[in-house]
C-alpha positions as CSV (number, residue, x, y, z in Angstrom):
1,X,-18.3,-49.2,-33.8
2,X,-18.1,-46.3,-36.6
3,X,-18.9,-43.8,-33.6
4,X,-15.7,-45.2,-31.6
5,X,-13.1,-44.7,-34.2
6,X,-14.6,-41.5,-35.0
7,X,-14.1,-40.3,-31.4
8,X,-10.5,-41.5,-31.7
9,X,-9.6,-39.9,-35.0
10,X,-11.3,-36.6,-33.3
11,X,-9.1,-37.5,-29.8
12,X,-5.9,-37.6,-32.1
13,X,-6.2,-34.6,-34.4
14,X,-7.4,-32.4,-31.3
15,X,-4.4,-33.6,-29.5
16,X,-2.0,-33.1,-32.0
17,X,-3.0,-29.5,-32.5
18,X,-2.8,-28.8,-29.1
19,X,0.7,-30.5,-28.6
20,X,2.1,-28.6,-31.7
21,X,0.6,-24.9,-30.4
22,X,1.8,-25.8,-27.1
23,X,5.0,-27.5,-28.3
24,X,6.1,-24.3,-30.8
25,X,7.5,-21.0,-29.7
26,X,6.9,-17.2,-30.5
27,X,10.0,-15.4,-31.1
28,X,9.8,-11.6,-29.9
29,X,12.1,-9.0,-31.0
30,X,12.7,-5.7,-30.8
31,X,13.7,-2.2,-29.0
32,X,13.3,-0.6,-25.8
33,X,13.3,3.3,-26.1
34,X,12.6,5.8,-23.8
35,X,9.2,7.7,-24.4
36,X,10.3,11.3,-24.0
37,X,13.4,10.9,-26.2
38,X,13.4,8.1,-28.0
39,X,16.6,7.0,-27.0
40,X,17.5,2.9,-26.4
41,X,17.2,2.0,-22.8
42,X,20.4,-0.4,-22.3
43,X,20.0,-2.8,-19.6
44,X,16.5,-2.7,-19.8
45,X,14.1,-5.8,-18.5
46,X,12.0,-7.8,-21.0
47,X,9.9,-10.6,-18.8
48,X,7.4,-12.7,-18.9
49,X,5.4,-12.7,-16.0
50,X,5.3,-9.0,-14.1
51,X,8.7,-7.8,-12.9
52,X,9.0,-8.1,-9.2
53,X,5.8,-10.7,-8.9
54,X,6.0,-14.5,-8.2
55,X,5.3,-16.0,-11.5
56,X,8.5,-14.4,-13.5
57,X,9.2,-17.4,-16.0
58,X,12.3,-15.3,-17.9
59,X,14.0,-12.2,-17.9
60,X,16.6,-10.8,-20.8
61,X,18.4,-7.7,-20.9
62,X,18.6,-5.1,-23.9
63,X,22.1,-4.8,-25.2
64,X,24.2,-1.4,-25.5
65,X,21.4,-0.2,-27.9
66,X,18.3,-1.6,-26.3
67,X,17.3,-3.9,-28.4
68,X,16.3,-7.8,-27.3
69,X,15.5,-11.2,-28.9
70,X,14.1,-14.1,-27.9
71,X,11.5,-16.6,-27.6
72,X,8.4,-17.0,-25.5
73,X,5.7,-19.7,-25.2
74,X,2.9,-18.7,-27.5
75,X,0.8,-18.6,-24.5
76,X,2.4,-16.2,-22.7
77,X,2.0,-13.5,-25.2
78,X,0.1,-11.9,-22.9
79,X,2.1,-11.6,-20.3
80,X,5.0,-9.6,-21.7
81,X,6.5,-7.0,-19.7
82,X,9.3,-4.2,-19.9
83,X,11.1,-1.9,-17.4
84,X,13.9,0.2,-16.8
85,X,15.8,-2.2,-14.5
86,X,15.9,0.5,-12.1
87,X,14.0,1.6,-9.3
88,X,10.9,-0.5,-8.5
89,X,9.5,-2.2,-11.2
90,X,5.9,-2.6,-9.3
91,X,5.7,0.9,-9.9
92,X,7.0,1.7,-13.3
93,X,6.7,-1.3,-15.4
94,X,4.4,-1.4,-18.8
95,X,2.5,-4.2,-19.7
96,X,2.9,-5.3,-23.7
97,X,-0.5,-5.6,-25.0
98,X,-0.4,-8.9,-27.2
99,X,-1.6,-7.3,-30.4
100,X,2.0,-5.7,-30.0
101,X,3.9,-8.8,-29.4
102,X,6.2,-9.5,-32.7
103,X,9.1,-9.5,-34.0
104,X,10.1,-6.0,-34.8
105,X,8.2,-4.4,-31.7
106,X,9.5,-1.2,-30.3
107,X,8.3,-0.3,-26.6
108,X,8.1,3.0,-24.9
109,X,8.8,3.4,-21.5
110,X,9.3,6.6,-19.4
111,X,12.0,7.6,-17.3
């Protein structure tokens, strides 16, 4: 009997954790500059998911002075992308690495 409600009091506070770190958000901020000049890249692509693939859950734009805010699914931290929005983004997106993801992240592309 004490072995069954332990395995439901283990049940419900691994479930709970799980729903709250799924349930919660990551908010990413930032600016998009580019590499050579360090100049903001207006219109620029923030995604998660690579540009141009199948699995694209969002995409924002950088404002007038290339900078961007929003929030992500803490899972997808990984999977945080930038380009130029022009040209072909197969060829010159860059991949965030998640130690980078944060608030107050600035990203280099080149031109």
């Amino acid at each position: 009997m004490l072995l069954l409600a332990w395995r439901k009091y283990l049940f419900l506070v691994v479930g709970f954790s799980a729903a709250v770190m799924i349930g919660g958000c990551t908010h990413i901020a930032g600016t998009v500059e580019w590499e050579n000049t360090n100049q903001p890249v207006a219109g620029a692509q923030v995604s998660v998911g690579e540009p141009g693939g199948d699995f694209v859950s969002t995409t924002h734009s950088t404002d007038a002075h290339g900078k961007f805010s929003f929030d992500i699914n803490p899972l997808d931290v990984d999977d945080v992308w930038v380009w130029s929005g022009q040209g072909n983004p197969a060829l010159n997106a860059v991949h965030v690495d998640p130690d980078q993801v944060n608030d107050h992240m600035t990203v280099q592309i080149s031109q």
